[in-house]
C-alpha positions as protocol buffer text, in pm:
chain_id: "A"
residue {
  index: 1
  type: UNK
  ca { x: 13176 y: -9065 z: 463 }
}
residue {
  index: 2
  type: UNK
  ca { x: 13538 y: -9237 z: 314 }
}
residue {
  index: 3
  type: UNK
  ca { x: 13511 y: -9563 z: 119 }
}
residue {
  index: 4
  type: UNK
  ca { x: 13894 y: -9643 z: 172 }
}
residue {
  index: 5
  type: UNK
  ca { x: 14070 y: -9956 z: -45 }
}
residue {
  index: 6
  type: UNK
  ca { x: 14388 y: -9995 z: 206 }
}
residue {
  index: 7
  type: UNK
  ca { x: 14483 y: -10246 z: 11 }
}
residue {
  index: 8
  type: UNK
  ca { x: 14572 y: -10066 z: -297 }
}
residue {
  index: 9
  type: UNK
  ca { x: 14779 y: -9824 z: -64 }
}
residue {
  index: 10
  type: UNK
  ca { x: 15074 y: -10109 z: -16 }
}
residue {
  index: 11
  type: UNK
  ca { x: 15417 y: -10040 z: -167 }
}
residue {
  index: 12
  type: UNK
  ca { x: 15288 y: -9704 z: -283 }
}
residue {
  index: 13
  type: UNK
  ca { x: 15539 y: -9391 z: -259 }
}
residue {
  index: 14
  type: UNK
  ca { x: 15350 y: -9144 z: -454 }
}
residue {
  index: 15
  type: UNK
  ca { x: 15010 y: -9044 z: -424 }
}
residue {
  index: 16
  type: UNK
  ca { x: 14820 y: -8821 z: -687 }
}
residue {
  index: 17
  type: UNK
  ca { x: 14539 y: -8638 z: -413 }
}
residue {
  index: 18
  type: UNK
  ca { x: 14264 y: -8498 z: -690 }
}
residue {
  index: 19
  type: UNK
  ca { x: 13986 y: -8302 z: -516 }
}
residue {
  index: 20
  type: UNK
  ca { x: 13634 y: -8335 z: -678 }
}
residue {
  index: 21
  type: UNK
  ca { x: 13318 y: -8112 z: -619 }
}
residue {
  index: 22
  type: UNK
  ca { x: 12978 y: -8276 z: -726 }
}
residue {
  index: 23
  type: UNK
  ca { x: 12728 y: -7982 z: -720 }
}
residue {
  index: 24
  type: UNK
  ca { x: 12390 y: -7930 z: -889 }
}
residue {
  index: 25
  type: UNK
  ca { x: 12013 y: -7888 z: -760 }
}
residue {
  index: 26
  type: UNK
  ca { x: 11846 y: -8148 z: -545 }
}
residue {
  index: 27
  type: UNK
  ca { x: 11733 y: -8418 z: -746 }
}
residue {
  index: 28
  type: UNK
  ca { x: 11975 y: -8387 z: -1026 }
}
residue {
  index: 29
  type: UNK
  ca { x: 12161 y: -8748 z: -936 }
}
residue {
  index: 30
  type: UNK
  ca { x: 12473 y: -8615 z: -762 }
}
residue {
  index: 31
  type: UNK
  ca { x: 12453 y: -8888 z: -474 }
}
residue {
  index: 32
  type: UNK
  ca { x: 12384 y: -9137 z: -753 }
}
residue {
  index: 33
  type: UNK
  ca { x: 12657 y: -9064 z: -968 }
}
residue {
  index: 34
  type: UNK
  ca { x: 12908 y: -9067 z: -670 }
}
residue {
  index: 35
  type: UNK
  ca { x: 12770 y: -9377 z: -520 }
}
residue {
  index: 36
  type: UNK
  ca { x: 12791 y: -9552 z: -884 }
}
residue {
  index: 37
  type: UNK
  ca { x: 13182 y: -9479 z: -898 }
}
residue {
  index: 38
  type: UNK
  ca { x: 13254 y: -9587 z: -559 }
}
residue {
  index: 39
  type: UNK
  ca { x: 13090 y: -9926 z: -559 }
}
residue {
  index: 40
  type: UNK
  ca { x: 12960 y: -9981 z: -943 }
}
residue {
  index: 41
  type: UNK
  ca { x: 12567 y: -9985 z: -809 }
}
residue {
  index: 42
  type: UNK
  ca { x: 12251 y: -9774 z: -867 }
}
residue {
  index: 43
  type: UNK
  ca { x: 12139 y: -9658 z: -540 }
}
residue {
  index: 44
  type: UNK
  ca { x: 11804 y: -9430 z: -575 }
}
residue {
  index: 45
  type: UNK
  ca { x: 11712 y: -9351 z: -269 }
}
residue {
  index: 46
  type: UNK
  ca { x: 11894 y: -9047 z: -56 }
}
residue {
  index: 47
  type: UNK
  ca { x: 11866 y: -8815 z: 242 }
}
residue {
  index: 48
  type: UNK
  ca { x: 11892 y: -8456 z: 44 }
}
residue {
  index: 49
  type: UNK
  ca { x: 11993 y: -8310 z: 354 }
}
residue {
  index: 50
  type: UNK
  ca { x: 12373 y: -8491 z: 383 }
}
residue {
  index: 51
  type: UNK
  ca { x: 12660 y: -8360 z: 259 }
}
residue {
  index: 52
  type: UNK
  ca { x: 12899 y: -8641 z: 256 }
}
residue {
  index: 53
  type: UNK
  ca { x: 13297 y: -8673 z: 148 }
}
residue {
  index: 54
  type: UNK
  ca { x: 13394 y: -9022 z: -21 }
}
residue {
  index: 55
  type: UNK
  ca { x: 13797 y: -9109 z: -60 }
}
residue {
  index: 56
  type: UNK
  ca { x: 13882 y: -9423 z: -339 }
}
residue {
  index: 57
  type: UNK
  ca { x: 14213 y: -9543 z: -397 }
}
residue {
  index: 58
  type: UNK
  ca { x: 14246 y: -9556 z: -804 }
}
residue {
  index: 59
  type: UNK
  ca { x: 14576 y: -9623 z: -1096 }
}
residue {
  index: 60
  type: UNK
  ca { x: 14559 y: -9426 z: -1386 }
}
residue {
  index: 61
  type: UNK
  ca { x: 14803 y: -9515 z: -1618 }
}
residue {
  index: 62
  type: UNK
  ca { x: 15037 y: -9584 z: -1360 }
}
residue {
  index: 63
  type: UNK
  ca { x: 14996 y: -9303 z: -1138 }
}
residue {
  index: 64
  type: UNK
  ca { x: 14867 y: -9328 z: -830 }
}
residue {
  index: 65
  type: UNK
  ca { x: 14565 y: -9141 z: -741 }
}
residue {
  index: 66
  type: UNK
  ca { x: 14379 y: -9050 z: -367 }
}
residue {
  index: 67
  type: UNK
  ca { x: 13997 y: -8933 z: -487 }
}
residue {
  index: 68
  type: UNK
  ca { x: 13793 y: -8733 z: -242 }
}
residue {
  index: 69
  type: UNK
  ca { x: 13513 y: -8675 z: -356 }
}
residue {
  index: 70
  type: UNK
  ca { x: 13247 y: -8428 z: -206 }
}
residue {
  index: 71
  type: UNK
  ca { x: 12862 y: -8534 z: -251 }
}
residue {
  index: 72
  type: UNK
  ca { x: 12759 y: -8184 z: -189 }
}
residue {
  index: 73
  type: UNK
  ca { x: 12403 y: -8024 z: -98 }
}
residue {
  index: 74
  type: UNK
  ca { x: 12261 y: -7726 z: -178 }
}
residue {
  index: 75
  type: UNK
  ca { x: 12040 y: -7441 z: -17 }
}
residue {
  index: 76
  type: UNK
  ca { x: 11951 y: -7418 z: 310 }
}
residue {
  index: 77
  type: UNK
  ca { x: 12212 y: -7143 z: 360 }
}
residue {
  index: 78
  type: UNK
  ca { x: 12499 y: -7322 z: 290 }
}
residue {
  index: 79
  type: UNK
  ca { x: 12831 y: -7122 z: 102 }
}
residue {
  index: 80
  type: UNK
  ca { x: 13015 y: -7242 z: -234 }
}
residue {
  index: 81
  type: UNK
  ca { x: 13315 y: -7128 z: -61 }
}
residue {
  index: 82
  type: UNK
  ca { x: 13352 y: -7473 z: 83 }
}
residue {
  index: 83
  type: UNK
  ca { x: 13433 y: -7650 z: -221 }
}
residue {
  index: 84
  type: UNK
  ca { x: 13525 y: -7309 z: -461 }
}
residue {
  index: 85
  type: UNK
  ca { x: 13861 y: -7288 z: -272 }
}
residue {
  index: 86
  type: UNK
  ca { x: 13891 y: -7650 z: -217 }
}
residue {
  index: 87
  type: UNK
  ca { x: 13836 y: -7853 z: -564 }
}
residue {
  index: 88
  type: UNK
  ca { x: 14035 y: -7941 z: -849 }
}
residue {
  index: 89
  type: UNK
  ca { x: 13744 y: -8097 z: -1032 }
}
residue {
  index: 90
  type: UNK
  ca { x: 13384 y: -7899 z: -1054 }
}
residue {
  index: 91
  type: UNK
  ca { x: 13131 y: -8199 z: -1187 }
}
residue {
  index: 92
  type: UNK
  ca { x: 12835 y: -7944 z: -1226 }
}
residue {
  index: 93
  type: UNK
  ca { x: 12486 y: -8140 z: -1304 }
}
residue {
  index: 94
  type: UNK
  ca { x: 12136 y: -8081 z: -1392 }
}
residue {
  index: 95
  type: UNK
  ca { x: 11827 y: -8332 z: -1496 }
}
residue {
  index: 96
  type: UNK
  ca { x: 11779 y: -8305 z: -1866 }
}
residue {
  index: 97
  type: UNK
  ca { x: 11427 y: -8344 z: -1758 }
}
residue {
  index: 98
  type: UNK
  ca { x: 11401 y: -8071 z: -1519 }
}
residue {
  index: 99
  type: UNK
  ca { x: 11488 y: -7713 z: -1679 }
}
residue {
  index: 100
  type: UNK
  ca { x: 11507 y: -7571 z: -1335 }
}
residue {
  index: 101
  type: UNK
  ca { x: 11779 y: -7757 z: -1239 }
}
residue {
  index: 102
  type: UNK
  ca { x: 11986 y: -7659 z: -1605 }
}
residue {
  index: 103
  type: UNK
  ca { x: 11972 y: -7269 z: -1509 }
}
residue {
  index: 104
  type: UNK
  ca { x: 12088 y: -7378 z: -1146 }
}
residue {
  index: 105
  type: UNK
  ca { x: 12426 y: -7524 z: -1291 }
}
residue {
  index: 106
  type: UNK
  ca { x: 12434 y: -7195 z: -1480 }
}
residue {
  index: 107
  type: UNK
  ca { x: 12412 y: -7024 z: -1160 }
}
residue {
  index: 108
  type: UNK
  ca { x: 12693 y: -7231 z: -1027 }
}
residue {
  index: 109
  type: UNK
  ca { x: 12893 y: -7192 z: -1329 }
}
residue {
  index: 110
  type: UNK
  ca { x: 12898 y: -6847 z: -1282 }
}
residue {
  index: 111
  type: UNK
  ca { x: 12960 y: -6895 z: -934 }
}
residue {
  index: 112
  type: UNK
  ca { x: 13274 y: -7054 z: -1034 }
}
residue {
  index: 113
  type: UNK
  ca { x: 13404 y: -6880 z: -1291 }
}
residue {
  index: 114
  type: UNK
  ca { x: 13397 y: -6553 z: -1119 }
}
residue {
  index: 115
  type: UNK
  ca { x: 13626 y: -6731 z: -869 }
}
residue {
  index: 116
  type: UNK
  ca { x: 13859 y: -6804 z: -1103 }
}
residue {
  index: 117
  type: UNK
  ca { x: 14096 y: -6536 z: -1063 }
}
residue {
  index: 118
  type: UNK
  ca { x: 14048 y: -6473 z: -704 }
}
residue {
  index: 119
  type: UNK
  ca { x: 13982 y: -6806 z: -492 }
}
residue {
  index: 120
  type: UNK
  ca { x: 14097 y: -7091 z: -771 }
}
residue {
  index: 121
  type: UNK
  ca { x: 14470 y: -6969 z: -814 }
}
residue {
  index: 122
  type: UNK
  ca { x: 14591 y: -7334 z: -925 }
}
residue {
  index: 123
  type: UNK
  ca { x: 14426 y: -7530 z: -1257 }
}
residue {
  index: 124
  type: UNK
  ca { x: 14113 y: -7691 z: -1205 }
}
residue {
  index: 125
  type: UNK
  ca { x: 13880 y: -7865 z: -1449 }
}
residue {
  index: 126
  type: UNK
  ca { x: 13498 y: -7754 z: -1482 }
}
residue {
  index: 127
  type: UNK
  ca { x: 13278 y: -8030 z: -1652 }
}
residue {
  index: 128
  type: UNK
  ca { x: 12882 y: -7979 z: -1716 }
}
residue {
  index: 129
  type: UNK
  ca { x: 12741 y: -8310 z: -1702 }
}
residue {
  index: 130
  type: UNK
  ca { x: 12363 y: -8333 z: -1810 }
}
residue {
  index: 131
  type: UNK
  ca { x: 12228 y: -8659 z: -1633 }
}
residue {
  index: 132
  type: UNK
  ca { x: 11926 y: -8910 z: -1667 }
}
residue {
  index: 133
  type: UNK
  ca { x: 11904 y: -8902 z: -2031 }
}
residue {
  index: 134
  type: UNK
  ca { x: 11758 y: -9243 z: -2048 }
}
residue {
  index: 135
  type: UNK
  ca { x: 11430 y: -9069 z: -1967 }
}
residue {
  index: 136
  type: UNK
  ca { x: 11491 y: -8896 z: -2314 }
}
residue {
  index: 137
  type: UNK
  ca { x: 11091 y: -8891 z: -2374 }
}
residue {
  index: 138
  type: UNK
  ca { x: 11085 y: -8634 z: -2039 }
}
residue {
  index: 139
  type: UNK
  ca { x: 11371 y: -8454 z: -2215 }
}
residue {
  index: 140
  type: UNK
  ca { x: 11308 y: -8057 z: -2147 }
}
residue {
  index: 141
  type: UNK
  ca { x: 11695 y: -7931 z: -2245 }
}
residue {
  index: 142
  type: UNK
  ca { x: 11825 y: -8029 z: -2560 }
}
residue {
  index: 143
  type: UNK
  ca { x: 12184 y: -8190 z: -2588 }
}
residue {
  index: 144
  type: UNK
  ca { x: 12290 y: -7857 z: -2768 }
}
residue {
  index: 145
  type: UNK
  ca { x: 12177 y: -7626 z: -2546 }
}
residue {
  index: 146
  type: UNK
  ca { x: 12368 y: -7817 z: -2267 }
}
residue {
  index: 147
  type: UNK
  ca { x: 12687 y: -7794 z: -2486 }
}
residue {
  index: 148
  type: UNK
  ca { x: 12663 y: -7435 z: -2574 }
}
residue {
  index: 149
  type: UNK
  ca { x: 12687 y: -7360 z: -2165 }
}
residue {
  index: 150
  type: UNK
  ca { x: 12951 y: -7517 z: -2159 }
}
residue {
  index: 151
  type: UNK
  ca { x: 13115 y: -7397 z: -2413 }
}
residue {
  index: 152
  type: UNK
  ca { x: 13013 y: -7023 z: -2246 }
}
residue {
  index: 153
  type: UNK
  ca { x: 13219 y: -7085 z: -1956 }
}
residue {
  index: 154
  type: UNK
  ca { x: 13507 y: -7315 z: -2081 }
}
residue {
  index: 155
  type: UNK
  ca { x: 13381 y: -7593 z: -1924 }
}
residue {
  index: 156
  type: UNK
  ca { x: 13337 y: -7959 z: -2082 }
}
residue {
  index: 157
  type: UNK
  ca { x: 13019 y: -8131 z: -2135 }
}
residue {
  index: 158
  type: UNK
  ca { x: 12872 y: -8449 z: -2086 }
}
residue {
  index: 159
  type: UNK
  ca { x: 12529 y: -8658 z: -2107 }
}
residue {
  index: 160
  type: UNK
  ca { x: 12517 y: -8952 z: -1876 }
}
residue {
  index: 161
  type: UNK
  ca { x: 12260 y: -9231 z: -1805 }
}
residue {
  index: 162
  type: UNK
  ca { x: 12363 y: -9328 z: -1413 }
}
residue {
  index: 163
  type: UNK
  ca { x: 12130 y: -9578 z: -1365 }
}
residue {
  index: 164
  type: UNK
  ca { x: 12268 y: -9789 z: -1628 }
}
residue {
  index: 165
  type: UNK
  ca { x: 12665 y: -9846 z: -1742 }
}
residue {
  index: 166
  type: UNK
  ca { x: 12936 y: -9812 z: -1464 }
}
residue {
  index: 167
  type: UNK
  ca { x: 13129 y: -9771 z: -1856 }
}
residue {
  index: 168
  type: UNK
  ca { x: 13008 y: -9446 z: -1911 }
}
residue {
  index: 169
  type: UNK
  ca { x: 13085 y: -9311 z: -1535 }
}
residue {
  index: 170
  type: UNK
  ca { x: 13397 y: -9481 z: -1514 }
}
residue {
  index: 171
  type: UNK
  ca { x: 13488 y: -9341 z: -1832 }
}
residue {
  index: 172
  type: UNK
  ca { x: 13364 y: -8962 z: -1723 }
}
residue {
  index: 173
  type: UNK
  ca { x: 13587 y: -8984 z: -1389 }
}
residue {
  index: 174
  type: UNK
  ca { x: 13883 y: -9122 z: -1584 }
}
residue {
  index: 175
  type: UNK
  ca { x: 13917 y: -8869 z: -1827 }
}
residue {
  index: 176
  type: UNK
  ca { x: 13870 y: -8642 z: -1586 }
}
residue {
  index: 177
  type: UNK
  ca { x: 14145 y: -8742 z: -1377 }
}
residue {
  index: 178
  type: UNK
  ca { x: 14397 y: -8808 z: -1664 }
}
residue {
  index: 179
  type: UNK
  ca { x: 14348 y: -8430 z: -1757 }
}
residue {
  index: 180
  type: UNK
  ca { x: 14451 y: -8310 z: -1410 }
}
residue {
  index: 181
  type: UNK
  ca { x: 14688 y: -8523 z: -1398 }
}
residue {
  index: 182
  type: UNK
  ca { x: 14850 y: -8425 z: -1769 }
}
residue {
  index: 183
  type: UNK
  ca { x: 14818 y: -8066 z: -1600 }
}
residue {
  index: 184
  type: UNK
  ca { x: 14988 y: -8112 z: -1317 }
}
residue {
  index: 185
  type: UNK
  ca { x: 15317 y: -8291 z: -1497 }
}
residue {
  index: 186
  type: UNK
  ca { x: 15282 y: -7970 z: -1740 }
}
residue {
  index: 187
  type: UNK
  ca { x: 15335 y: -7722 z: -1454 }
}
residue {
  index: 188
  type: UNK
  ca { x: 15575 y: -7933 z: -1201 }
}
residue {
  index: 189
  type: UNK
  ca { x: 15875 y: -7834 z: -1326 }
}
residue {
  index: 190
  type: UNK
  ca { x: 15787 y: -7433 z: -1231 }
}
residue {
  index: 191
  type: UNK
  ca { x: 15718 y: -7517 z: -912 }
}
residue {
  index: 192
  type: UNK
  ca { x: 15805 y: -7759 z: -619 }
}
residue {
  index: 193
  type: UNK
  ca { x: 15465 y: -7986 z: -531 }
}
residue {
  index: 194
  type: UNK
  ca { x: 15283 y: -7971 z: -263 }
}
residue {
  index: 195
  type: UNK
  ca { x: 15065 y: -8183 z: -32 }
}
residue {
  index: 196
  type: UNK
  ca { x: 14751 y: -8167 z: -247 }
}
residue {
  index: 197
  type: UNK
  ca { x: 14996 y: -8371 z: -561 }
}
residue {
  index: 198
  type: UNK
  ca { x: 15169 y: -8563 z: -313 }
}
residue {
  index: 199
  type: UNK
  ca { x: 15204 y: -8766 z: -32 }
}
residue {
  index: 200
  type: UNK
  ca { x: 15545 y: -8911 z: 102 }
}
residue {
  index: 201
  type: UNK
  ca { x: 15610 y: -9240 z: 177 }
}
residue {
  index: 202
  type: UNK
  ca { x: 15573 y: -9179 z: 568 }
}
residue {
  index: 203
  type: UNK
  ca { x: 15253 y: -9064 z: 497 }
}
residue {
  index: 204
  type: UNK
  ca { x: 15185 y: -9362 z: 322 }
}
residue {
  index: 205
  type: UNK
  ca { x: 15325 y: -9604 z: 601 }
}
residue {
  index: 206
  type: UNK
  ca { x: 15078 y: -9383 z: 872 }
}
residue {
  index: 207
  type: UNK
  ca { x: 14788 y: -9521 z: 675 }
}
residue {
  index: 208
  type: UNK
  ca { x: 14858 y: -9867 z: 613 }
}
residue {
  index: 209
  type: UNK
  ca { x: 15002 y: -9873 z: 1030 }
}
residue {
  index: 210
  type: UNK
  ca { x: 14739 y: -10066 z: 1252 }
}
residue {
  index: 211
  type: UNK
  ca { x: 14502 y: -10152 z: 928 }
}
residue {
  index: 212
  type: UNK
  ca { x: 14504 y: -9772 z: 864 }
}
residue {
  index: 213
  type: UNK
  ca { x: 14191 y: -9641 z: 1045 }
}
residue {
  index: 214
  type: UNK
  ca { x: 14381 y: -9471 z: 1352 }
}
residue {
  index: 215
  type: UNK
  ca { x: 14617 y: -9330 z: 1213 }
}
residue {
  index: 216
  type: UNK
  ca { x: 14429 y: -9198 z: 904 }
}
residue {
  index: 217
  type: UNK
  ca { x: 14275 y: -8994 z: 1104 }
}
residue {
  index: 218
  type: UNK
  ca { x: 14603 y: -8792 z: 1150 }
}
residue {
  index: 219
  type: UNK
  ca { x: 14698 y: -8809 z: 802 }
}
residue {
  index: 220
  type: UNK
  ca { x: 14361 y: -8628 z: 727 }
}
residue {
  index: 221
  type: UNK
  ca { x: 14363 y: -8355 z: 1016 }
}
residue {
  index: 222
  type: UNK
  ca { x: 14682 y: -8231 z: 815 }
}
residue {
  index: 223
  type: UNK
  ca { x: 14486 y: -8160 z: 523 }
}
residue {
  index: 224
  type: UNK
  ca { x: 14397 y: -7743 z: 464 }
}
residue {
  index: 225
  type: UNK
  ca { x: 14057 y: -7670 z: 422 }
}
residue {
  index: 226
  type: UNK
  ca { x: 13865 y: -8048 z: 338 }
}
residue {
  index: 227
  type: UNK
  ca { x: 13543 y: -8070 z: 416 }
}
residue {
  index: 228
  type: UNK
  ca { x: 13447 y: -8273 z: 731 }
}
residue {
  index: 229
  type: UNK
  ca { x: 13513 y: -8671 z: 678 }
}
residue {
  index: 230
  type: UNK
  ca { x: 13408 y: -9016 z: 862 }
}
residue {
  index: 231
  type: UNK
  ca { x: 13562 y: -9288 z: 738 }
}
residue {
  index: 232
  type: UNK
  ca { x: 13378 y: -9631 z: 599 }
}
residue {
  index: 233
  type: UNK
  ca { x: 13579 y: -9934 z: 594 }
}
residue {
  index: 234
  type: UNK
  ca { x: 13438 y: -10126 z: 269 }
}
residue {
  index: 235
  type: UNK
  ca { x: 13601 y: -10430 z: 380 }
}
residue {
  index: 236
  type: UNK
  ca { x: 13444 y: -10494 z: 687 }
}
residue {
  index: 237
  type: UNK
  ca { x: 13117 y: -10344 z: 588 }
}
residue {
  index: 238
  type: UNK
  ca { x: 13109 y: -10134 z: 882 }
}
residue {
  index: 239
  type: UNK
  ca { x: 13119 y: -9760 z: 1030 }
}
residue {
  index: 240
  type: UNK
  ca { x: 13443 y: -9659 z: 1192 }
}
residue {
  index: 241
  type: UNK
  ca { x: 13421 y: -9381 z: 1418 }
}
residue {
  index: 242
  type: UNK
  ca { x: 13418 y: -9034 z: 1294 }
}
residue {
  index: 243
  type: UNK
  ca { x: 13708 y: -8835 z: 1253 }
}
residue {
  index: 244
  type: UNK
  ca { x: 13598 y: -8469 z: 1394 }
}
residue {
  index: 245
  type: UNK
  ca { x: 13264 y: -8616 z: 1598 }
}
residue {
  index: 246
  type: UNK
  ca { x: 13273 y: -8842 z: 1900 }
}
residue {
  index: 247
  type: UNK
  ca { x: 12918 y: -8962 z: 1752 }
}
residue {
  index: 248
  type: UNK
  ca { x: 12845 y: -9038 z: 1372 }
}
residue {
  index: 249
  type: UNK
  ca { x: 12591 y: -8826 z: 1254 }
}
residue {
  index: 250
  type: UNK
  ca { x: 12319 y: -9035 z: 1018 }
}
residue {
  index: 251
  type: UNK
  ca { x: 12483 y: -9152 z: 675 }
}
residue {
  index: 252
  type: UNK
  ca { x: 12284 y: -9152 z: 340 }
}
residue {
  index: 253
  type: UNK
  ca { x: 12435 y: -9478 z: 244 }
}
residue {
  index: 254
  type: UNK
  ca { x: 12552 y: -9629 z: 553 }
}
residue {
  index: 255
  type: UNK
  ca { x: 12236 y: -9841 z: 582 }
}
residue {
  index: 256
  type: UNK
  ca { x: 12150 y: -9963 z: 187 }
}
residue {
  index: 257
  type: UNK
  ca { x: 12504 y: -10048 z: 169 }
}
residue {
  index: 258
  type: UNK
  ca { x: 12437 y: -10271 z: 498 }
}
residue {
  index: 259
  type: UNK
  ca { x: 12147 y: -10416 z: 326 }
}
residue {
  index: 260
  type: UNK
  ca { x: 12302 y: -10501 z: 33 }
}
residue {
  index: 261
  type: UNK
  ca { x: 12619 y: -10697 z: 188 }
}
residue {
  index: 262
  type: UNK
  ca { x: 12331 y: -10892 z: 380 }
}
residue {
  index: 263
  type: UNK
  ca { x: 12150 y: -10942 z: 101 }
}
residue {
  index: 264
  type: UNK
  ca { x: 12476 y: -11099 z: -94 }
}
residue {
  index: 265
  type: UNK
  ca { x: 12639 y: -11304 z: 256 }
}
């Protein structure tokens, strides 16, 4: 699933493309904290079982910057390698309330940083973000044993409410970005960029060509090794069709977000 801004895409030559994982047990808010940076709502509802890809069109201090954003799932078989070898952001959650799902990120923290050497070969940025901390009184990891973690495997650490202020994910995401970004400039003169920092301005004129939807389906089939994606035109409020299926497979949003643009039209 993309949730594509076209209209931010106009006059735009250079495009930042930033490549962030969301991973963490069932239940830990990882469809929640996506859905909250995409459209600013608290959505509480999900199908566990979808693994979904979002894309959002955002300026950061005057860089340009293409999100895609994998809502992943976990279990049921399913291999890290999909987003190991394909982010440049880990967001790594747990439930402060549910101590299973704290020695899970562990798990995938070590996942990760084993990787480092071997599948990661270009900077990323690891973040351990403890969620749902407005139901302190359930609280059963401390905000110190979250931090030490991360401090274990160089990653950073937050504690987030979702249900509450878009501030505090807005301001997670932001930071986020900035630091790949401040990475990036740090390195470019070493080496020559590729398409994961850039996109050219033909690239840029194949999206915004016939309201972008055909032809972003191109741009996207170019991309190495991204996850499967179906593209939601925010504007409309409707499903385009999907990019690698003739039929759209059910959507874990697709129908509250339907409900709430009747709800407000």
């Amino acid at each position: 699933l993309v949730v594509y801004d076209l209209s931010m895409l106009r006059n735009r030559k250079v495009i930042n493309e930033i490549h962030i994982a969301i991973i963490g047990a069932n239940g830990s808010g990882k469809s929640a904290l996506t859905v909250k940076f995409m459209t600013k709502r608290y959505i509480g509802e999900y199908d566990p079982n979808m693994e979904d890809t979002y894309c959002k069109q955002i300026t950061i201090n005057g860089n340009e910057c293409m999100l895609w954003i994998m809502d992943t799932v976990e279990g049921s078989g399913k291999s890290s390698s999909r987003y190991v070898s394909w982010a440049d952001v880990f967001l790594v959650l747990y439930s402060v309330t549910n101590r299973d799902s704290f020695e899970y990120a562990e798990k995938l923290l070590k996942e990760i940083h084993s990787h480092d050497h071997s599948v990661c070969v270009r900077p990323h940025i690891v973040c351990l973000i403890g969620n749902k901390i407005d139901l302190d009184r359930y609280r059963q990891v401390s905000k110190n044993q979250g931090a030490i973690m991360a401090t274990m495997y160089s990653a950073k650490f937050y504690e987030i409410n979702v249900t509450e202020e878009y501030s505090m994910v807005k301001n997670l995401f932001r930071d986020l970005i900035e630091e790949v970004i401040i990475s990036r400039d740090r390195i470019s003169s070493q080496r020559s960029p590729n398409s994961r920092v850039w996109m050219n301005q033909r690239v840029t004129d194949e999206i915004l060509s016939n309201e972008g939807t055909q032809n972003l389906k191109s741009v996207i089939g170019r991309r190495p090794k991204s996850p499967s994606v179906k593209v939601y035109d925010t504007m409309k409020i409707k499903m385009a069709p999907s990019i690698h299926q003739k039929k759209s497979s059910g959507l874990k949003i697709l129908k509250l977000f339907q409900e709430r643009y009747r709800e407000t039209s």
